[in-house]
N, C-alpha and C positions, 0 to 999 in steps of 0.2 A: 443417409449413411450415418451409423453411431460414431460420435466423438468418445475421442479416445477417453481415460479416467486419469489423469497425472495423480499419484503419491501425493502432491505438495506443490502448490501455487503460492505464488509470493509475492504483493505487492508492496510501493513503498511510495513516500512522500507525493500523497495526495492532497495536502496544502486544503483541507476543507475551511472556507470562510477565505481564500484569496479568491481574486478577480478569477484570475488566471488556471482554476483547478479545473481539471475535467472530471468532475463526478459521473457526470452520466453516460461516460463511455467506459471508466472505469465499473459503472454497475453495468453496462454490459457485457461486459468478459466477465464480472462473476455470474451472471445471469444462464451467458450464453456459451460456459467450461466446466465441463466437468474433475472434479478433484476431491479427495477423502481428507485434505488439510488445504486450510489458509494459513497464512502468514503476512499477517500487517506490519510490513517494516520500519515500520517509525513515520513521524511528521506529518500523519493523517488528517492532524489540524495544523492549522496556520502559528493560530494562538488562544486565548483561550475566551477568549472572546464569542460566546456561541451567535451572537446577534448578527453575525456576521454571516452566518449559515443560510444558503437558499435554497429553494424546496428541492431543488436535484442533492443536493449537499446531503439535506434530512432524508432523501428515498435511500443514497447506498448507507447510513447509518441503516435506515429500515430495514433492509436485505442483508446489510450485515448480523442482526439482531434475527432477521430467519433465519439465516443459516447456525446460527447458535444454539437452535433447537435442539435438545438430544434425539428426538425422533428422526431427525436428520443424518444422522452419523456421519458427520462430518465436524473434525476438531479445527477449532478456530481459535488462533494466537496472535496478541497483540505485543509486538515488539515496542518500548518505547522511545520515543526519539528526542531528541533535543525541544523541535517544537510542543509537544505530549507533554512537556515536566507541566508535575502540578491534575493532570487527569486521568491518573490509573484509579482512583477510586472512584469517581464521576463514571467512567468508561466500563467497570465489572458490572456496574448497577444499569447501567442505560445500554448494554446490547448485549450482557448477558457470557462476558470472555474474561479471562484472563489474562491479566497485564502483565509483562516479563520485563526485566531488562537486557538479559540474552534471551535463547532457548535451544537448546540441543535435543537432538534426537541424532537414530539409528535406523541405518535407510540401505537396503543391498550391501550388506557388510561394515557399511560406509558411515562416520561420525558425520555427522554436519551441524555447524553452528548459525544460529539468525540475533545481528545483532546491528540495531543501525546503523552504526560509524561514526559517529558524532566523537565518539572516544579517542577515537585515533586522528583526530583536527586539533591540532596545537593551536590552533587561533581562537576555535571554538571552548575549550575548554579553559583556555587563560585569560578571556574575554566575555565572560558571560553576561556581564552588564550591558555591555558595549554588541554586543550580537543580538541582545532584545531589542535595545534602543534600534539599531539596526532591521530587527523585524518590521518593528512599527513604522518604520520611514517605508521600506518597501510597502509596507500594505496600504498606507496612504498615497503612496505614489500609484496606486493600482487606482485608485476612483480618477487621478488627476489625467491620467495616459489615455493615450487615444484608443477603438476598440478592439484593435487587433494586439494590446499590450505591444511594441516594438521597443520602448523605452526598457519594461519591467522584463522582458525576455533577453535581451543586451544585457542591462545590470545580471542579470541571471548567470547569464553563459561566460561575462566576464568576470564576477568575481568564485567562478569554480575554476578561468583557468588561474588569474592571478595568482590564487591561494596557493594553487598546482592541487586541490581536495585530492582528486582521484587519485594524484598517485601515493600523497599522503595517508589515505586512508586505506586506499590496497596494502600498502606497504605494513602499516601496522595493525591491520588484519589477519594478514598470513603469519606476523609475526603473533599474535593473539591466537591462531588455530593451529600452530604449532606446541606453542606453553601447554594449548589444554587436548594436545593429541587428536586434532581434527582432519579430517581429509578434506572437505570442502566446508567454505564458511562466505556465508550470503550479506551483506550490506545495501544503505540504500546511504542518504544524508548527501550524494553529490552531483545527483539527479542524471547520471551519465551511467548509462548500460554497459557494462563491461566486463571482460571475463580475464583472468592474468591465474596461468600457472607455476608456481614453483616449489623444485624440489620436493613435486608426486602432490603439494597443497592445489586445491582451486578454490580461487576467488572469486566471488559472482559478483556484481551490484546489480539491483535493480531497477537500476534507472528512478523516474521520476514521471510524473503528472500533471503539472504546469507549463511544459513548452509544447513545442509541434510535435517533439517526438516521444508518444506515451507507452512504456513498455512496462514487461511483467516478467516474470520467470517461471518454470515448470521445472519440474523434479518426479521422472518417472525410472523402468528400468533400463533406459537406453540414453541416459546422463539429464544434464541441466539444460536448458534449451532457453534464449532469450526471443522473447516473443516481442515484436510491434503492433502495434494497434490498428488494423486497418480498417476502417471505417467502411467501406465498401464491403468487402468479407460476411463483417458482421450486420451490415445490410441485408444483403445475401440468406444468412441463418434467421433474421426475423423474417422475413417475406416467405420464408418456407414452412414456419410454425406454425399449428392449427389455429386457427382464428379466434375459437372459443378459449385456448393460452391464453392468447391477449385479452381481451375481455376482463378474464377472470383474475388478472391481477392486480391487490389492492396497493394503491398509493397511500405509502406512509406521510406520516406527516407530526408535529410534536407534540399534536395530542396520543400516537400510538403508543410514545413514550411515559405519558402521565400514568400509565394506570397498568403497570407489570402484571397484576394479578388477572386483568382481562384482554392477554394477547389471543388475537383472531387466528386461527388455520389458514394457513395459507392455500391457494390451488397449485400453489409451484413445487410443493413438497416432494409428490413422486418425481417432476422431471427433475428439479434441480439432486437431488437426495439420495436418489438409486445409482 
């Protein structure tokens, strides 16, 4: 059965270089969805630390950098996040996109904004010192935690409700997609899937990709839809792909990176791209 084509897929804080990131299920829902846009919503790295990166980390860089092929036609935007300051120039040159700090587009009538949310966290933004220093304790604390992270996912879930993020950052979100005449406007930064209407505004977040629960969002002509990540599902879709698929696709890795002027074709071009 054909999958459907979503308008606009929107992922966000995929934390590449923590313990705790799931790259490689995040590279299969771009792998195994089809969509005419991405949107990376901020925080895609941890920090900037690449060394920190492992080889699943460097394959969805890889696939991100396919799908930025023009023979693809498929537009690919990097929103950037609080974790990202410091790599919008690093990031146009190594996959090939464009780095924003919002982005707006026009979709069934409809304005919609993609903007991480970090802007509207009055902790985050009056605290920038103290929120790095804070980075780096968490990612240390990620080698020290046992291997199911239960320590690093608590600190996680309890300082978004502490802060109260979500509602802080819905709140001045809608108030930000109203200033600029927005109908719906999309966030990530509090790693909590949520949707909140008001006053004819919609809110999306898109969740996040370091706890159990790893989601994304779609944007087609029958609205926004929040997707979870089932692992079984997308079981399912590989075990049913032609053999010779698998086979034929190449593992990135950071020498695919060194050398721009000699990127390979891929064999995923027609399935991913049509």
């Amino acid at each position: 059965m054909d999958l459907p084509v979503y308008n606009t897929l929107i992922l966000s804080d995929l934390h590449l270089g923590a313990e705790t990131s799931h790259a490689r299920e995040a590279t299969r829902v771009l792998k195994e969805t089809r969509f005419q846009r991405l949107i990376l919503l901020g925080d895609i790295f941890a920090d900037l630390n690449f060394a920190r990166l492992t080889k699943e980390h460097w394959k969805f860089l890889g696939h991100i950098r396919k799908l930025s092929n023009p023979k693809r036609h498929i537009e690919v935007v990097w929103v950037e996040g609080n974790h990202d300051h410091g790599l919008t120039d690093i990031m146009s040159h190594l996959v090939g996109v464009r780095v924003y700090q919002d982005y707006a587009w026009r979709y069934c009538g409809l304005r919609h904004i993609a903007i991480h949310g970090h802007q509207f966290d009055g902790f985050q933004v009056s605290n920038v010192r103290l929120s790095k220093l804070g980075t780096a304790l968490y990612l240390k604390l990620q080698k020290l935690d046992f291997k199911s992270k239960p320590i690093v996912r608590l600190i996680d879930r309890m300082n978004t409700r502490w802060l109260r993020m979500s509602s802080k950052v819905s709140a001045g979100a809608l108030h930000y997609a109203r200033q600029h005449d927005s109908d719906r406007i999309f966030c990530g930064h509090t790693h909590q899937a949520m949707h909140v209407e008001e006053n004819g505004i919609h809110y999306h977040n898109a969740g996040g990709w370091v706890d159990s629960r790893m989601t994304y969002l779609t944007v087609d002509e029958q609205g926004v839809q929040i997707h979870d990540f089932n692992e079984h599902e997308y079981r399912e879709r590989t075990d049913h792909r032609d053999s010779s698929q698998e086979r034929g696709e190449v593992d990135p890795s950071f020498a695919d990176f060194a050398d721009e002027s000699g990127l390979l074709e891929d064999v995923e071009y027609e399935s991913v791209g049509s």
